[in-house]
C-alpha positions as CSV (number, residue, x, y, z in Angstrom):
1,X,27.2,-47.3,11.3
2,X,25.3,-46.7,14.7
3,X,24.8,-43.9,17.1
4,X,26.4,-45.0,20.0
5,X,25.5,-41.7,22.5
6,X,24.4,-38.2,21.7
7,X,24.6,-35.4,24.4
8,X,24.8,-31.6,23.6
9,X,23.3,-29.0,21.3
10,X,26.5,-28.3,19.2
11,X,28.8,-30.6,17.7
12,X,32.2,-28.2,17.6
13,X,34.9,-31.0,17.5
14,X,35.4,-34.2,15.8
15,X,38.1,-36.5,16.0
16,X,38.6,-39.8,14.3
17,X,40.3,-42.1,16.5
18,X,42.1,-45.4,15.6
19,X,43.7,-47.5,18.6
20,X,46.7,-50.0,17.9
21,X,48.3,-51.7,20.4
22,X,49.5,-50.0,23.1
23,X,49.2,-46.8,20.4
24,X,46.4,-43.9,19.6
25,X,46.1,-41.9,16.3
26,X,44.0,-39.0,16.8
27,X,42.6,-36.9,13.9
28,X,41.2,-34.0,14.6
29,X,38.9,-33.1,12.0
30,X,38.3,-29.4,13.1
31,X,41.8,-28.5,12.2
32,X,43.9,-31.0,10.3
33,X,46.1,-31.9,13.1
34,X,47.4,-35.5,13.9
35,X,48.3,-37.2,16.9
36,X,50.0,-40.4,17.4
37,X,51.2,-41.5,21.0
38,X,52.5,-44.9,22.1
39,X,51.5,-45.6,26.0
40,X,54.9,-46.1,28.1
41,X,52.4,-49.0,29.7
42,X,51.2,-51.8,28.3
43,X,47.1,-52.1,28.8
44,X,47.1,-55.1,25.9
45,X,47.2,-58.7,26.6
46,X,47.4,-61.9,24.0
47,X,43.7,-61.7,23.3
48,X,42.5,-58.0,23.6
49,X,43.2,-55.3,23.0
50,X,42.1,-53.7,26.1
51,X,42.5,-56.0,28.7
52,X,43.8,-52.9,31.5
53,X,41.5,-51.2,31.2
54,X,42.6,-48.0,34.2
55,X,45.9,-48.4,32.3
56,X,44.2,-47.5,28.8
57,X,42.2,-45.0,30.5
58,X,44.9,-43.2,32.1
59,X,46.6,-43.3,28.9
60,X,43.8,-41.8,26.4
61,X,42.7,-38.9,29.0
62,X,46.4,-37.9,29.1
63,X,46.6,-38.1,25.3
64,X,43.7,-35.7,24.5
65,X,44.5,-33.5,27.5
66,X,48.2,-32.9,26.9
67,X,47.8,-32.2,23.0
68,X,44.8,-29.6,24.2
69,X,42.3,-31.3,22.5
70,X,38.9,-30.3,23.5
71,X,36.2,-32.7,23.9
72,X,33.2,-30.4,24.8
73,X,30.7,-30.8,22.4
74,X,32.7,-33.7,20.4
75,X,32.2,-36.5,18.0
76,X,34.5,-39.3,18.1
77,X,34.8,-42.0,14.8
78,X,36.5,-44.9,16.5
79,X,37.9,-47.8,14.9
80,X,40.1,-50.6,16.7
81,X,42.9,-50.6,13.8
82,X,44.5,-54.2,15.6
83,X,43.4,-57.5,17.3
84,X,39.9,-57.6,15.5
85,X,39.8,-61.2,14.3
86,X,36.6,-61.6,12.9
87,X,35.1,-58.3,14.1
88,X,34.3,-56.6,17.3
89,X,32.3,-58.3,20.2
90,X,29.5,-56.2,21.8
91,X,32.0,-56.2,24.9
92,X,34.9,-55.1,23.3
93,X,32.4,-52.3,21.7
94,X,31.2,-51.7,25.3
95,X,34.8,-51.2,26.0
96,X,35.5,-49.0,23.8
97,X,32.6,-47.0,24.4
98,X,33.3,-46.5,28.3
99,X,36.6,-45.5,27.4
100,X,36.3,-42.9,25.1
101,X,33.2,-41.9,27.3
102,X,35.8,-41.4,30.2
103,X,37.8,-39.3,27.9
104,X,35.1,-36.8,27.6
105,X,33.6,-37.8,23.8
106,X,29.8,-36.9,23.9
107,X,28.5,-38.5,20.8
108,X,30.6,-41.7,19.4
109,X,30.9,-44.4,16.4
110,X,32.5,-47.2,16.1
111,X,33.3,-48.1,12.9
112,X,33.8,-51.7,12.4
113,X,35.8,-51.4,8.9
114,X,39.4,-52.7,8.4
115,X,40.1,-50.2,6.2
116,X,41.2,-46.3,7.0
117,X,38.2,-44.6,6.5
118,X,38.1,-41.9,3.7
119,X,37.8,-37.8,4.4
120,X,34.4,-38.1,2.6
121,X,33.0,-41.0,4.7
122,X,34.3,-39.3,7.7
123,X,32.0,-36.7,6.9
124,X,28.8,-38.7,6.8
125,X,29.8,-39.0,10.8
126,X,27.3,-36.2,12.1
């Protein structure tokens, strides 16, 4: 588990995020409530999972902005749920980083585990 970036004072929201293909689960821990959205365009190809990366972009933004979720101030747990054939690379970590950077997250994880991540390890996330 590594700090990926760290900016403001106050954490106020935290979200744990798990991409699919072509699909977003958002958690947000703050209240309870759960999001799942599939994009109407493809941004996956045979080998990544984000291989459009404007289309995945587009997609994300939209997600968090028409469900109201607030990203001032937020922590984001991220974990690539699909396509992860013997782990992440450091670019498909970069990847995820710009996007969810683009989306507004100030301080983000990626969590390289396979497995759904528990509510009491998803508090360790600080």
């Amino acid at each position: 588990m590594a700090v990926i970036k760290t900016m403001g004072i106050f954490s106020k929201n935290k979200y744990y995020i798990k991409l699919y293909v072509n699909k977003i689960e958002i958690k947000d821990l703050t209240n309870g409530r759960t999001i799942i959205e599939n994009s109407q365009t493809e941004f996956n190809n045979k080998r990544l999972l984000i291989a459009e990366f404007q289309k995945a972009e587009k997609f994300v933004k939209s997600v968090f902005k028409n469900n109201n979720l607030n990203t001032r101030n937020s922590i984001g747990i991220v974990q690539q749920r699909e396509m992860v054939d013997g782990g992440l690379s450091a670019v498909e970590k970069r990847v995820l980083i710009e996007l969810f950077e683009r989306a507004g997250i100030k301080k983000l994880y990626i969590d390289n585990s396979i497995s759904e991540l528990t509510e009491k390890q998803l508090i360790e996330y600080k």
